[in-house]
TILO-148083 format. One line per 4 residues: number of its first residue (from 0); for each residue x, y, z of C-alpha. Coordinates in Angstrom, 2 decimals. Each point is the difference from the previous one (the first is absolute). Layout:
N
NUM) X,Y,Z  ...
//
This chain:
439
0) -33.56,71.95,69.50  -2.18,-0.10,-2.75  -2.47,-3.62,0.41  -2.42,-1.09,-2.45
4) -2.55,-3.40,-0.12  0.72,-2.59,-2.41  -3.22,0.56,-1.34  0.33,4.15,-0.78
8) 3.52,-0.45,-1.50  -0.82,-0.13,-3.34  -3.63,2.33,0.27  1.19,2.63,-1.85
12) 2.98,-0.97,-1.98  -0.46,1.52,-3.95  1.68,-1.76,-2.23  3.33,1.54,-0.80
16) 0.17,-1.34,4.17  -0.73,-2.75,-0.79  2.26,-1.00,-2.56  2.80,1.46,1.13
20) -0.25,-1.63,3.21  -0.58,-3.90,-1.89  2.78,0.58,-2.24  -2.18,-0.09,-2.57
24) 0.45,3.49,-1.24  3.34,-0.88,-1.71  -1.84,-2.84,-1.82  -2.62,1.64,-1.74
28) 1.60,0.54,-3.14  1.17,-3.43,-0.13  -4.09,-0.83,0.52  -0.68,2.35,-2.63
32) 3.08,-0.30,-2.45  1.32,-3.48,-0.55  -2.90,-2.17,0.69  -2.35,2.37,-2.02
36) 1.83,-0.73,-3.07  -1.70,-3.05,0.14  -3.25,0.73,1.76  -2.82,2.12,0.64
40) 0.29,3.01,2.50  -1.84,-0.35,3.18  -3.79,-0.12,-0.21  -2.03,-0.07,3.27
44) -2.65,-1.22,-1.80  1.50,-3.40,-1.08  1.19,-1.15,3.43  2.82,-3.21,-0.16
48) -1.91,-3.45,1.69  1.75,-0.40,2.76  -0.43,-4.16,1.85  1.20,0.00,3.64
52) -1.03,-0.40,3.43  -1.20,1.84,2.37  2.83,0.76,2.31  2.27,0.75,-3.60
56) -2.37,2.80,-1.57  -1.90,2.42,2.27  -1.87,2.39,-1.39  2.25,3.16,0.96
60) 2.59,-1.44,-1.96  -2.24,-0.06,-3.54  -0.87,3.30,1.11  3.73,1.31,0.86
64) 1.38,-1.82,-3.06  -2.07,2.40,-2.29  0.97,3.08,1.84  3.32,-0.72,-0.91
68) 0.15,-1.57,-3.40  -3.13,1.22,-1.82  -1.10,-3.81,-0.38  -2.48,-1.79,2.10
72) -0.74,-3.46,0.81  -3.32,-2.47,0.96  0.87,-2.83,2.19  -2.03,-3.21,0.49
76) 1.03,-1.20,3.49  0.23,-3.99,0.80  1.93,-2.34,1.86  3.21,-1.62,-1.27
80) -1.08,-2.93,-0.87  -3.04,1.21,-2.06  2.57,2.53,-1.27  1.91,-2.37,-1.94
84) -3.50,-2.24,-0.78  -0.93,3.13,-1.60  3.27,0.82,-1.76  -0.02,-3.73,-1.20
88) -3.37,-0.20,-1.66  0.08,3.04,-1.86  0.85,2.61,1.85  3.24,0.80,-1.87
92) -1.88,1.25,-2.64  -2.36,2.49,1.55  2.27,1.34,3.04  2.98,2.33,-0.59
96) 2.06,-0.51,3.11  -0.15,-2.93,3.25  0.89,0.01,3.33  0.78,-2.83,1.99
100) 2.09,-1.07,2.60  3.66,-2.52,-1.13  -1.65,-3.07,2.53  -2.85,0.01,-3.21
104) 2.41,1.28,-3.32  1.71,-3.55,-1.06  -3.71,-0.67,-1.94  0.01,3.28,-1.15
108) 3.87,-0.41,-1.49  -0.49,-3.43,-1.56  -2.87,0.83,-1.70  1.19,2.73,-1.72
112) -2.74,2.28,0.42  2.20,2.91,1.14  1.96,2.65,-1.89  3.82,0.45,1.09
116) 1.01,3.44,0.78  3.68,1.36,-0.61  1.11,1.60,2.91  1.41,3.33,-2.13
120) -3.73,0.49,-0.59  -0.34,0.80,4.15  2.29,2.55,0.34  0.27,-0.29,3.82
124) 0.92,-3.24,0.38  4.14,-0.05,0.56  2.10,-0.32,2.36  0.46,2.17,2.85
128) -3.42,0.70,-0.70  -1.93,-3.44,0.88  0.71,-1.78,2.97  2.52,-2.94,-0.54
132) -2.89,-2.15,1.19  -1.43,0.79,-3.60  2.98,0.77,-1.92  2.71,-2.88,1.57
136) -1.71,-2.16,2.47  2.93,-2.55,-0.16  1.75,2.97,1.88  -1.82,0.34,2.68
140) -2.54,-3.32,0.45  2.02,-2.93,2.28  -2.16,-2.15,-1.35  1.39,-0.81,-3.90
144) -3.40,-2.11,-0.85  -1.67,3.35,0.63  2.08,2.25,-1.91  -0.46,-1.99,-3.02
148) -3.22,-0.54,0.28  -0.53,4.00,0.12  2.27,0.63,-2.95  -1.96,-2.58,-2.07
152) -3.52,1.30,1.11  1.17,3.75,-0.89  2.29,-0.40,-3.02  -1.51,-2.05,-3.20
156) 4.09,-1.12,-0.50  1.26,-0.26,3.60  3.57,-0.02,-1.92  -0.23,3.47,-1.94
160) -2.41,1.25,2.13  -1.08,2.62,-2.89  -3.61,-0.37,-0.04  -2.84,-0.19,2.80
164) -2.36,-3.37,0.24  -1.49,1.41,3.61  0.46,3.97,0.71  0.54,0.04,3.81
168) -1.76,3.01,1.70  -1.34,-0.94,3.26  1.25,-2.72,2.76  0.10,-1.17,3.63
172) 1.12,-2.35,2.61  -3.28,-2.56,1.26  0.74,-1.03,3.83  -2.70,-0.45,2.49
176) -2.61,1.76,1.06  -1.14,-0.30,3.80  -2.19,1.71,3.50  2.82,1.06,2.37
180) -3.05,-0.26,2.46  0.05,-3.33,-0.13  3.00,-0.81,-1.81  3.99,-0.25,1.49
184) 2.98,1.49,-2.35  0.00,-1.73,-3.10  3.47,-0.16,-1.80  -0.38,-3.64,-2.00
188) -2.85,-1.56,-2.11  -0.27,-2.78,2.37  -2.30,2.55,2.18  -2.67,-1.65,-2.46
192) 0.46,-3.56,1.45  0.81,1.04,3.49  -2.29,-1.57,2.61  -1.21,2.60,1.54
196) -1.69,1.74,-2.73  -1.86,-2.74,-0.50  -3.69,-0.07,-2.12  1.28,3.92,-0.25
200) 1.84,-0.47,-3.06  -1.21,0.66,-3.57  2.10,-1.51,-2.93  0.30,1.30,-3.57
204) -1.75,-2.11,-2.27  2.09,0.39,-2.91  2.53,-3.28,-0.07  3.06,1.83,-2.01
208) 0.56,2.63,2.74  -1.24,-2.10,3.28  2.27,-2.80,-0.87  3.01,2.63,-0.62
212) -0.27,1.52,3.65  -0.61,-3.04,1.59  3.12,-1.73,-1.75  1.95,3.18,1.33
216) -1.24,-0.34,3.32  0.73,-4.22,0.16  3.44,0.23,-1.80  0.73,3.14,2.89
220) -0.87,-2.50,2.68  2.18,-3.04,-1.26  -2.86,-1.85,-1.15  0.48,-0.05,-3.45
224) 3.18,0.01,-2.34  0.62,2.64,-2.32  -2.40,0.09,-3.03  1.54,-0.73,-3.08
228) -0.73,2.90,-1.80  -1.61,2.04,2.56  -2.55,0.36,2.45  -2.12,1.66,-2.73
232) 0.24,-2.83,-2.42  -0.23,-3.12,1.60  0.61,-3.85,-1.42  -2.87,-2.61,0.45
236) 2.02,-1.59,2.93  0.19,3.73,1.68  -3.79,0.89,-0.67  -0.70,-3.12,1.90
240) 1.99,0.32,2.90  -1.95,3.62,0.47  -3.14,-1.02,-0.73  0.28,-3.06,2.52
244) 1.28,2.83,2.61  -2.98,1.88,-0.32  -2.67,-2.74,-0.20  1.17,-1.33,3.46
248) -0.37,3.74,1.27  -3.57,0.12,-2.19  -1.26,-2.60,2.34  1.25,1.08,3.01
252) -1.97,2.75,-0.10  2.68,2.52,-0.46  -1.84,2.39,-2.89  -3.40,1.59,0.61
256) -0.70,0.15,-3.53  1.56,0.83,-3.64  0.04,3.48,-2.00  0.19,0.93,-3.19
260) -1.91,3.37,-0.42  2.06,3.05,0.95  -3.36,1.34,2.02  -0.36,-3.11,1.74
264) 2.98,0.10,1.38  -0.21,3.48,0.98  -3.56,-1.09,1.54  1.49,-3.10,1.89
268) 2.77,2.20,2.05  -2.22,3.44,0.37  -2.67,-2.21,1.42  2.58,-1.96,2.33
272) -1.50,-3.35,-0.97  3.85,-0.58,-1.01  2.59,1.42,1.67  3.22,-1.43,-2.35
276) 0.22,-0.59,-3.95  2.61,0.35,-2.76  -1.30,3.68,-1.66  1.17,2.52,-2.13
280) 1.20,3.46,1.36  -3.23,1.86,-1.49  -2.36,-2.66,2.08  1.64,1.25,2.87
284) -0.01,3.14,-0.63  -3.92,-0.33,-0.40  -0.73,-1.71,2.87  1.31,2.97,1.86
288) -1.75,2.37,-1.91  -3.18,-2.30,1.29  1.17,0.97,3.87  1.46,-3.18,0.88
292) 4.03,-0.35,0.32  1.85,-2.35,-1.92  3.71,-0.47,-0.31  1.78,-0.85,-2.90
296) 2.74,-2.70,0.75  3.66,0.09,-1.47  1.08,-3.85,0.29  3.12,-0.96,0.22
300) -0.04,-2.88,-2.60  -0.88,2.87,-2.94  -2.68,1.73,-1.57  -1.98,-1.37,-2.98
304) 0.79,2.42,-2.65  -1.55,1.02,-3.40  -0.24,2.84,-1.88  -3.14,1.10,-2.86
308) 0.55,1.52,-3.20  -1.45,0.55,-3.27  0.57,-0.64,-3.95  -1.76,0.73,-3.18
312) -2.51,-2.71,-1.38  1.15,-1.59,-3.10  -1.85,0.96,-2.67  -2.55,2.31,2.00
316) 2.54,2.26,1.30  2.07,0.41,-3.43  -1.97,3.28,-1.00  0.64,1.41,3.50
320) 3.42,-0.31,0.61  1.02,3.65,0.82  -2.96,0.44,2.48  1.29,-3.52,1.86
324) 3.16,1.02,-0.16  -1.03,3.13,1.73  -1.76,-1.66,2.47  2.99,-1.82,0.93
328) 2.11,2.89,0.36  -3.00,1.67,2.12  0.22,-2.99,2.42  4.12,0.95,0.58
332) -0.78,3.68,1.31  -0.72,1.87,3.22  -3.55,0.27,0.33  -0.44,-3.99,-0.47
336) 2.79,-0.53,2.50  -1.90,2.06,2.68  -3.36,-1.38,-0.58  0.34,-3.26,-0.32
340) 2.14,-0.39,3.40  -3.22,0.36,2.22  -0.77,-3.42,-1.01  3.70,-0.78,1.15
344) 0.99,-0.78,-3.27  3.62,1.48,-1.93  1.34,0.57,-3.27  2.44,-0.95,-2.24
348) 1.08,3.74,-0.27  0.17,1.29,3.86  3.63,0.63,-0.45  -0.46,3.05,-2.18
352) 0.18,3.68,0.55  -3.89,0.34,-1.00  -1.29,-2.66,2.47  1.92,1.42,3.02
356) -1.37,3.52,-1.01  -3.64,-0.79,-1.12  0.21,-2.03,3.94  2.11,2.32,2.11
360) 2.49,-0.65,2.70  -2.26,-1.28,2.23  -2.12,-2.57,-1.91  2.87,-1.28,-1.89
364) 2.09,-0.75,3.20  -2.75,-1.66,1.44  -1.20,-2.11,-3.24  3.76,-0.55,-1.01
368) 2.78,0.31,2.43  -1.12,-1.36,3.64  -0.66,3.40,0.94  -2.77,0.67,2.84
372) -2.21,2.86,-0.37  0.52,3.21,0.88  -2.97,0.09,2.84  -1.03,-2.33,2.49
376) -2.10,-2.84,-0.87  -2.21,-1.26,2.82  -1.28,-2.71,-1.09  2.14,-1.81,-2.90
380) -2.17,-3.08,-1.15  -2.72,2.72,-0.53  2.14,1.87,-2.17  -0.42,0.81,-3.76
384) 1.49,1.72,-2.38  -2.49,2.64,-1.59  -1.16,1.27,3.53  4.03,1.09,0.96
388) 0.06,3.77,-0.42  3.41,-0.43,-2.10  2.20,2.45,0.19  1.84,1.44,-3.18
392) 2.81,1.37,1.70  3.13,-1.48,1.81  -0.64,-0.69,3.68  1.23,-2.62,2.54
396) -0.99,-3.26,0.77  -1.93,-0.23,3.56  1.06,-3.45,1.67  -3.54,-0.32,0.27
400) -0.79,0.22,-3.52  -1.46,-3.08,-1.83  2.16,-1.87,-1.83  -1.20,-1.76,-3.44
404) -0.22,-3.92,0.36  3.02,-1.64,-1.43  2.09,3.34,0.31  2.02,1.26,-3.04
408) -0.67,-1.25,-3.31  3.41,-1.91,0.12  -0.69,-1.50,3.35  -2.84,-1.47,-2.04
412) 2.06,-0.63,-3.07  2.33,-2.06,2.38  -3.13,-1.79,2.02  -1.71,-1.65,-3.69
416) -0.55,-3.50,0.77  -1.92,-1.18,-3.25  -1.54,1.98,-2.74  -3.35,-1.19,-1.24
420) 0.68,-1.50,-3.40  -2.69,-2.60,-2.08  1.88,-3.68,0.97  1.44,-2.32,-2.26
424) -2.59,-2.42,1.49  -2.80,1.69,-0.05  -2.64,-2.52,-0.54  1.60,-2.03,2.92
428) -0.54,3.20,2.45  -3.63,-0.42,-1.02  -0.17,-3.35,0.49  1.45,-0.08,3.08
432) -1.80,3.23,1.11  -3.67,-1.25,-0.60  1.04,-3.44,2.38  0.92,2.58,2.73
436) -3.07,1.63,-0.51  -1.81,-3.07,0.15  1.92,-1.94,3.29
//
């Protein structure tokens, strides 16, 4: 059995490997044949302005995305929220592409500052293809609220669904992160309130998504009706019942403190000052790379979904279509697939031929069908991805394998709970936010 690190996979791929592997290699003359009617061919030296954040835009993608298309790109990392204050005032005229997650895209859409892209232009996005997640979420999402709100953060005509407002590339399931030293089982968001973990509990200190998994958890436990248009979009009435919920467990004592920056949090559970907090999956998985374990929870009320994506600034990106475009299509193949899963997150494309080939047997059954992996694993909530010696041929299973939190994709699929959307009451969240803050 041949085994290779995470990390050496790719060392010395050329790039006839690499392409071939992605997909891409069947693309190129679209890259370099329709689109280049109408633009430029590739230059290196003029790189596309890329906006996004940090977890969106590492650098090995810039630097894979030119090994495979000839173009390259210059990214200027922020937040979300300065994302779209910097898209807003002015930004759409000197960046060429964004990123940014759909709980931050309805400012982006209304204001217009966006260019629509017709889906012929990606030539990998159909079905069979893209997972029906992407492609029909009404098929596969319980939840209708959520469906729709997907289809209308993806498609600039939910209806004809014939043009792109938010390319999908990257996504994940947030849950809990927690110490199993110190911490029981945790299988419902309510862990956060529970007694015991008292003044051990740190709280996300962003209103929109706090309020959503806390309005899972209290509609779960009976004490709270159904929201009228979902736990991600609550009325006035709703936002108040929450916010009342968690003031009364504010001064109680309940939460050690709030987060907000990604290396806080990361800080807060490595160091053991808390041992419980709602987190995302790549948190986790750097805590553990810090030495310290840390479970990642899958609750029974539902994940809080979202998904990040990209589109080309209107009028910035106008001159650089076919080098967006192609950055678009270079976010559907292989190599992106298998990178960007150390940081536990998938993409839209991880059905196809070229993502179960550029990740091999054993990586893909682990990242997208339940599978364990094919060795022992000692110790699980120390365990990430790029320090597995994956192996690229077919093995077995050993029942003492680890097993990827939430289990197959559609286990997740099934578990979504809320996706992380910008609220119809916005302002009210705010409001209401800052008087928690305050009790």
């Amino acid at each position: 059995m041949i085994m290779q690190t995470n990390r050496d996979f790719f060392k010395d791929w050329t790039r006839r490997d690499f392409l071939k592997v992605t997909g891409l290699a069947t693309l190129l003359p679209v890259f370099n044949g329709a689109w280049a009617s109408a633009q430029t061919k590739p230059d290196p030296k003029e790189p596309i302005q890329w906006l996004a954040q940090v977890f969106s835009a590492y650098e090995q993608q810039v630097t894979e995305f030119q090994k495979a298309t000839g173009y390259s790109a210059k990214t200027t990392l922020k937040d979300q929220i300065s994302t779209n204050q910097t898209l807003l005032t002015g930004g759409n005229e000197t960046f060429d592409v964004v990123s940014n997650t759909c709980s931050f895209w309805t400012p982006i859409q209304e204001k217009k500052v966006i260019k629509n892209v017709p889906v012929p232009d990606i030539p990998l996005w159909k079905k069979g293809e893209i997972a029906d997640l992407f492609f029909e979420p009404e098929k596969v999402i319980e939840k209708k609220w959520i469906a729709q709100a997907m289809t209308q953060f993806i498609y600039a005509d939910p209806m004809k669904k014939d043009a792109f407002s938010l390319f999908p590339y990257i996504c994940n399931f947030d849950t809990i992160g927690y110490n199993p030293k110190h911490v029981d089982r945790v299988d419902s968001w309510g862990a956060l309130f529970d007694p015991k973990w008292k003044g051990r509990v740190a709280l996300f200190d962003a209103p929109q998504l706090t309020l959503s998994s806390t309005a899972m958890y209290l509609v779960g436990a009976g004490l709270m009706g159904t929201p009228q248009r979902g736990e991600g979009d609550l009325t006035k009435e709703e936002v108040d019942q929450v916010v009342d919920f968690l003031i009364k467990k504010k001064q109680e004592g309940q939460f050690r403190t709030l987060w907000l920056s990604y290396g806080d949090l990361v800080n807060l559970l490595a160091s053991e000052e808390i041992w419980i907090a709602d987190a995302w999956q790549p948190i986790v998985y750097d805590v553990r790379r810090a030495g310290t374990p840390c479970a990642y929870a899958e609750v029974k009320e539902g994940s809080n979904f979202w998904f990040g994506g990209m589109a080309p600034t209107d009028p910035g990106g106008n001159d650089h279509l076919q080098a967006v475009y192609a950055l678009m299509t270079f976010h559907l193949g292989g190599w992106f697939a298998r990178f960007i899963q150390q940081y536990g997150y998938s993409t839209p494309a991880y059905p196809t031929e070229a993502v179960k080939k550029a990740m091999g047997p054993e990586y893909y059954g682990w990242a997208y069908e339940g599978k364990r992996t094919y060795q022992p694993v000692q110790e699980p909530h120390l365990f990430v991805p790029e320090k597995y010696p994956w192996s690229m041929e077919e093995g077995t299973p050993s029942p003492e394998g680890h097993r990827r939190e939430g289990g197959s994709i559609e286990e997740r699929i099934k578990h979504i709970g809320s996706i992380e959307i910008w609220p119809t009451e916005n302002q009210y969240y705010l409001e209401k936010w800052e008087e928690f803050r305050n009790a």
